[in-house]
N, C-alpha and C positions, 0 to 999 in steps of 0.2 A: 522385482523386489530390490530395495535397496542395503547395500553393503555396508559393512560399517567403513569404508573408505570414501562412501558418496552421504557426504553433509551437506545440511540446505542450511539456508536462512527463508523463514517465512516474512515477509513484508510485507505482511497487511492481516492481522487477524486483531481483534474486537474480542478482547479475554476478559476485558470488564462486563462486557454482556451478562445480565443475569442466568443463564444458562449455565455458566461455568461455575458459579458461585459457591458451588457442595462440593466442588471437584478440581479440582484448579491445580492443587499440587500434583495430582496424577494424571491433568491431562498434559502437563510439562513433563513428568517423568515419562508417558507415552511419547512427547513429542522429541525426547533424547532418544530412548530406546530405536527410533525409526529414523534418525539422524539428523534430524531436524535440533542445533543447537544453538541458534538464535533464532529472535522473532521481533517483529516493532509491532507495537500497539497503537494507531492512528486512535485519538479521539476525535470526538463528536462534538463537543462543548468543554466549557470549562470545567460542569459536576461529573463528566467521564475522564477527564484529564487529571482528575485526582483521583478519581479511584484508580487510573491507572498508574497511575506515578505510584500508588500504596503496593501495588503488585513488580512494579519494578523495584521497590525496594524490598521487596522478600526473595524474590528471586534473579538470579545471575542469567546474562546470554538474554535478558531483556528489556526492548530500549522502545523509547515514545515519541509519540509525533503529535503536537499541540496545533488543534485549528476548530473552528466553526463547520460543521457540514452545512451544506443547503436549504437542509429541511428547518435546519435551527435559524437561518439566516434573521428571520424576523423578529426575536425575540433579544437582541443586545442591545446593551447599552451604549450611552454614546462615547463612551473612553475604554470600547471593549478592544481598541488596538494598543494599547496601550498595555492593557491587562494580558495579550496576547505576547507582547515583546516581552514582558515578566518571567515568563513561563518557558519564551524559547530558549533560555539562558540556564534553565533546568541544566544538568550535566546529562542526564540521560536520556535529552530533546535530542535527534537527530533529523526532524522533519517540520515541518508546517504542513498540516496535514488533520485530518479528510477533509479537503476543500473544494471547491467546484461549483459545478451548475444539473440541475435535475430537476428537468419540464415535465418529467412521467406525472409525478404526484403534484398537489395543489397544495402544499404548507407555506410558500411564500413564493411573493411573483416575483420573474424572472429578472424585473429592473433594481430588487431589492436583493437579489442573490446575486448579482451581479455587483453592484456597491461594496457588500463587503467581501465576495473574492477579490475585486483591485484592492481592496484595503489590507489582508492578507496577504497577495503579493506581493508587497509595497514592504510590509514586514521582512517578508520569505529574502527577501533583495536586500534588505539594510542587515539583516541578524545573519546572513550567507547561506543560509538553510533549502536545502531542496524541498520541493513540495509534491503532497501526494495527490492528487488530483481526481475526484469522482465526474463524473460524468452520464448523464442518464436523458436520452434524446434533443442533448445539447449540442451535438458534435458542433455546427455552424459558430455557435456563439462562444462557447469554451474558447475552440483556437482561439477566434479573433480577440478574447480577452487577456489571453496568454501572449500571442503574437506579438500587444501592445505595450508588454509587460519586460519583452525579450531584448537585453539591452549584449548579452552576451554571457549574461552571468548568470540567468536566471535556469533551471534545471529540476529534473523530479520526472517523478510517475506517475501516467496513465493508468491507473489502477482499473483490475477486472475488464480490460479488453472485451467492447463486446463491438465496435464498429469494423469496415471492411479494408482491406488494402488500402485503397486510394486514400482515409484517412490515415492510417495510419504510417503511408509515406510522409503527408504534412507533418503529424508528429515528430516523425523521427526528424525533418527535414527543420521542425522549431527546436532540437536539441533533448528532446524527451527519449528516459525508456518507456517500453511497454511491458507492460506484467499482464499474464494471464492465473483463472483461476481454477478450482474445477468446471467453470463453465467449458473446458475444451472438450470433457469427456461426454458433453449430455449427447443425449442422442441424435438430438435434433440440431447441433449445433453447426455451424457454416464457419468454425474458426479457423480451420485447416490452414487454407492457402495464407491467414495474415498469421499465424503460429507459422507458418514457412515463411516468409516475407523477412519477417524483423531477424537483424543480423544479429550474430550471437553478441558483442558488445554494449548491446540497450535492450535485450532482454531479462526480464524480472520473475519470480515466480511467487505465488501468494495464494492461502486458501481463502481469505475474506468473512472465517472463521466468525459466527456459528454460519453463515447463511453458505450458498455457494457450493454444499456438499456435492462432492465426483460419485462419478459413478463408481462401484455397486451400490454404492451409501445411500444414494438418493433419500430425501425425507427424515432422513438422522441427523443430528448435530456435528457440524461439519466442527474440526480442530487441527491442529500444526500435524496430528501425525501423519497426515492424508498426504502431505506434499509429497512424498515419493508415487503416489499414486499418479499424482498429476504431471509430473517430472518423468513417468513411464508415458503417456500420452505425450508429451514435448520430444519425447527421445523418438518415439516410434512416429512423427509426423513427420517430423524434422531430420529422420534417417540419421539419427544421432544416437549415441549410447546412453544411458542414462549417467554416468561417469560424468561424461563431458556434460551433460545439463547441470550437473553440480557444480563443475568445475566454474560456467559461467555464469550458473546464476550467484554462487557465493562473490566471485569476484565482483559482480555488475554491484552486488547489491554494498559489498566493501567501501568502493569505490564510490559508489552516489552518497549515499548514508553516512563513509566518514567512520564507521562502524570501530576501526583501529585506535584511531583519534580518539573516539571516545571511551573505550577499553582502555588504554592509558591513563585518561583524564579522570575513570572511577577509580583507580589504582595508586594515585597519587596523590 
């Protein structure tokens, strides 16, 4: 169980989901009560980027990340980088984000979600912004798109780790954290040895909020309060205390995100 001396930051949950929509202010009062007291909301599009921008302005300890997922890739205009550089100037932008590649599902072919994550990138590098990175049986092409992108300055998260060691030394090795999810607790899962792998310095923690629920929850709408759940499997894999999982995923997550920076910049 977590103490109220061990706070998270959640890095990846989807609160504009409709799911949350009847419930919203209590599942953030849930998600302080269990010490979870920040969280970033990656959007999906620009119609999620404002409903989430509306929830980051009712509530405090929450910050947003503007980008195109995968699945959307096909459907933008052609000054949608443009419109994207707008939005990362938001004050309570601190990503470029959910962007990537995802060969699982057919909503857009892979030469066309590829165009606009370089076009994204190419943002993420000019506006200085890290980026959250989805990935779903892309591994090969991801990197190599990232790789090309890596001039020294470019950085961000591997979101929901679901690949093995050997990629995710490449990651680390291109200057990326890795975030894991409740995926670590499923039964069936094989994430052990790369949840032991990655140094405490680039790891991230995240529920991926509704989807992604830990175990016992299984099949229930997964939310921010659950990250101590999952932060007990990171402590117990990684022969760590659940303390110190706080201690580095708050700072990993400070540090990539800027999170200070921008606590400041709403205050002033």
């Amino acid at each position: 169980m977590s103490t109220q001396r061990d706070l998270f930051i959640d890095t990846h949950c989807h609160l504009f989901w409709e799911d949350f929509r009847s419930d919203l202010a209590a599942v953030l009062a849930r998600a302080r009560d269990a010490g979870v007291t920040r969280c970033i909301i990656p959007a999906t599009d620009f119609e999620t980027f404002h409903q989430a921008r509306e929830i980051a302005a009712r509530f405090d300890g929450v910050y947003l990340a503007v980008g195109i997922h995968p699945h959307d890739a096909g459907k933008l205009s052609a000054d949608f980088a443009d419109e994207l550089r707008r939005h990362a100037r938001d004050e309570k932008v601190v990503a470029i984000g959910e962007i990537g590649l995802d060969y699982y599902y057919d909503f857009c072919t892979p030469s066309v979600q590829q165009r606009v994550l370089h076009a994204q990138l190419d943002v993420a590098r000019e506006v200085g912004l890290p980026v959250i990175l989805h990935n779903r049986e892309s591994d090969d092409d991801l990197l190599a798109v990232v790789r090309e992108h890596q001039d020294g300055t470019l950085r961000g998260q591997f979101h929901c780790f679901s690949s093995d060691a050997r990629y995710a030394r490449a990651v680390l090795e291109a200057g990326f954290h890795i975030s894991f999810t409740g995926n670590v607790t499923f039964k069936k899962s094989i994430l052990d040895p790369v949840l032991s792998y990655v140094p405490d310095d680039r790891l991230l923690i995240e529920t991926d909020a509704p989807f992604m629920t830990p175990v016992p929850y299984r099949g229930k709408r997964n939310e921010p309060m659950h990250i101590p759940l999952i932060a007990s499997r990171f402590a117990l894999t990684r022969h760590q205390s659940v303390a110190h999982i706080s201690r580095i995923t708050t700072r990993n997550a400070v540090d990539l995100f800027q999170l200070e920076r921008s606590s400041r910049n709403e205050r002033s």
